[in-house]
Each structure stands twice: as C-alpha cells, then as structure tokens.
C-alpha positions as CSV (number, residue, x, y, z in Angstrom):
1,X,0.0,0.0,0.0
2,X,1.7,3.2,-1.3
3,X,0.8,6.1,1.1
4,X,1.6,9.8,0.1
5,X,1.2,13.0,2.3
6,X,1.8,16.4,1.1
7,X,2.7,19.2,3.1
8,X,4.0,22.7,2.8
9,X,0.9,24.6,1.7
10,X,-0.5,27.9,3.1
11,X,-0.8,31.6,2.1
12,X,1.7,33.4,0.2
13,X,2.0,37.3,-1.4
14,X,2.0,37.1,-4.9
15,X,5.6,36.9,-6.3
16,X,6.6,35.1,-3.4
17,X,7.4,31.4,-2.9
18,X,6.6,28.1,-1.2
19,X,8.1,25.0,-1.2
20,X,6.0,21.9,-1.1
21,X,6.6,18.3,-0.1
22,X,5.3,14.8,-1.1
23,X,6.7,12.2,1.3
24,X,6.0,8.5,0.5
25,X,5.4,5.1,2.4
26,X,6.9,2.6,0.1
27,X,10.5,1.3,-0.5
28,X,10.6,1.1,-3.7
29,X,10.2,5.0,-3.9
30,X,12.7,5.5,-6.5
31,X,11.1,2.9,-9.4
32,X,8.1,5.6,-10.2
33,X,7.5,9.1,-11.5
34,X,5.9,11.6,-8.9
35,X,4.0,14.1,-10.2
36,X,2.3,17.5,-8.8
37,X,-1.1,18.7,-10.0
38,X,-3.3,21.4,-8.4
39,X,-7.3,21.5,-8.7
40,X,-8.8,24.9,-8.3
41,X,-12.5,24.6,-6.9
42,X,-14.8,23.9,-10.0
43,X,-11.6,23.5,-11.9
44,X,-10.4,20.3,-13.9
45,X,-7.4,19.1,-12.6
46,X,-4.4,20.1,-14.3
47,X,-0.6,18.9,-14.6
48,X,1.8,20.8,-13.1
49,X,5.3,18.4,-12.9
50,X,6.9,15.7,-12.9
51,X,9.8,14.2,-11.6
52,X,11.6,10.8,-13.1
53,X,12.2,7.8,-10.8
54,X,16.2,8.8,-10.5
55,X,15.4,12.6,-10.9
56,X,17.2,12.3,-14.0
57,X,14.6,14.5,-15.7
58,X,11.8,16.4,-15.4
59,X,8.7,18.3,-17.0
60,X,6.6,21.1,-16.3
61,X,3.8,22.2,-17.6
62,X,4.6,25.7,-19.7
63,X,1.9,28.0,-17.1
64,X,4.7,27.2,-14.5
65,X,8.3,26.7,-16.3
66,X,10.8,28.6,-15.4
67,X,9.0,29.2,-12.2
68,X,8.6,25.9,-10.0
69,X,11.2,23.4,-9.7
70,X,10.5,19.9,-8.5
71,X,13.1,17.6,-7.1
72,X,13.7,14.3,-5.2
73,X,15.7,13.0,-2.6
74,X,14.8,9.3,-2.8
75,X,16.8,8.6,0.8
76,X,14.0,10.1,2.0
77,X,11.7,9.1,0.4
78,X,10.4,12.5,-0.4
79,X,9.5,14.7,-3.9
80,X,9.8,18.6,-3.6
81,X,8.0,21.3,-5.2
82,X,9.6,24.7,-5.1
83,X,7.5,27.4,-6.4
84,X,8.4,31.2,-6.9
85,X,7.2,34.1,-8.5
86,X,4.3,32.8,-7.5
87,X,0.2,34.9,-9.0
88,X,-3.0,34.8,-7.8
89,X,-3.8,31.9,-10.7
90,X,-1.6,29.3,-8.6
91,X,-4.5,29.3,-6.4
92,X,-5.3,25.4,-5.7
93,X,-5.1,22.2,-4.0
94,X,-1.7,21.0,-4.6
95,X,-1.5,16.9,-5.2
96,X,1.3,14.5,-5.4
97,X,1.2,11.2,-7.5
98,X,3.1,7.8,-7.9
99,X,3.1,6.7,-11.8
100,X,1.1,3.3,-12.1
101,X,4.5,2.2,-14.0
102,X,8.4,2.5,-13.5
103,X,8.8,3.7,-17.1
104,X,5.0,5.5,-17.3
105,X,4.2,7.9,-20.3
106,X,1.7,10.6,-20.9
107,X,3.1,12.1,-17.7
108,X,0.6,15.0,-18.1
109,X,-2.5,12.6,-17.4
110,X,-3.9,12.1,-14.5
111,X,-4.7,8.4,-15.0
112,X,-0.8,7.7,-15.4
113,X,-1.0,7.7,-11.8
114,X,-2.4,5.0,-9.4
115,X,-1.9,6.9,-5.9
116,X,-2.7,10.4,-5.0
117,X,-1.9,12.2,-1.7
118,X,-4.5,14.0,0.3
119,X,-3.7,17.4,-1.0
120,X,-2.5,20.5,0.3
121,X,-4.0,24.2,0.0
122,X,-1.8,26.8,-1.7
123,X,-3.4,30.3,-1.8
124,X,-1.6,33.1,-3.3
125,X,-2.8,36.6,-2.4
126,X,-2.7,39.9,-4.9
C-alpha cells in the first residue's frame, strides 16, 4: 500500500514562494515518477510536474516553467516542489502522485497515476 502525504501549503504574497513536499510510504520509492497537479474549486485538474524515478529529468507544464522546480531526494523518500514568482492563478489544491509504472508515459495525465496524496491548500494573495 503506497501512502503519500503532502505538506507545505498555506498563504503566500504574490511573487513570493513556497516549497512543497510529497513524502511517501513505500520502499521502492525511486522505481516511479511523482507528479504534482493542483485542482482549483470547479476546476479540472491540471498537470503541473513531474519528476523521473532517479530525478534524471523532469517536465513542467509551460503555465509554471521557469518558475517551479520539482526535485527528489529518494533517501527520504520525499518529492519537492519549489515554487516562486508565484500569482493569484496558482490558487489550488496542490496533489502528489506515484506513476502506475516505473517507465509511465503521458506524464501529463492524471490516470498515469495510481496513488494520490491528500492534497495541500496553496493560496496566493494579490
């Protein structure tokens, strides 16, 4: 049973930052992409970024490149989300994901993924 928790969210100024975290249960951690995606109330969810089992590479979605950088340190089992120059429009709930395979594609798809955190509430102020 893969268990992820994310934590980190609260209220931010726009054009400042927040760093997220995905921490997961399992031991075999560094097999599967994590992803972050954010779901604004009466929103679809969207893609946000992705992170490859080694950390090797990673993708963004373009509404967030160049500003949020996501990262891994698979020692501890935990998936970061740094996000700066942060607007109003990053308004969500922030969720983490575990690929359903080691080498998953369409990494922009929700149903890529097989387990999904709780969610955290970012909320970016004018």
């Amino acid at each position: 049973q893969v268990q992820l928790v994310e934590s980190g969210g609260g209220l931010v100024q726009a054009g400042g930052s927040l760093r997220l975290s995905c921490a997961a249960s399992e031991r075999t951690f560094s097999d599967y992409v994590i992803g972050w995606f954010r779901q604004a109330p009466g929103e679809e969810r969207e893609f946000v970024a992705a992170i490859s089992g080694s950390g090797g590479s990673t993708y963004y979605a373009d509404t967030v490149k160049g500003r949020f950088t996501i990262s891994r340190d698979n020692a501890k089992n935990t998936v970061y989300l740094q996000m700066s120059s942060m607007n109003p429009e990053d308004t969500a709930v922030y969720y983490c994901a575990r690929s359903r395979l080691s080498l998953q594609t369409f990494l922009m798809r929700p149903g890529s993924y097989s387990y999904w955190g709780q969610g955290t509430q970012v909320t970016v102020s004018s």
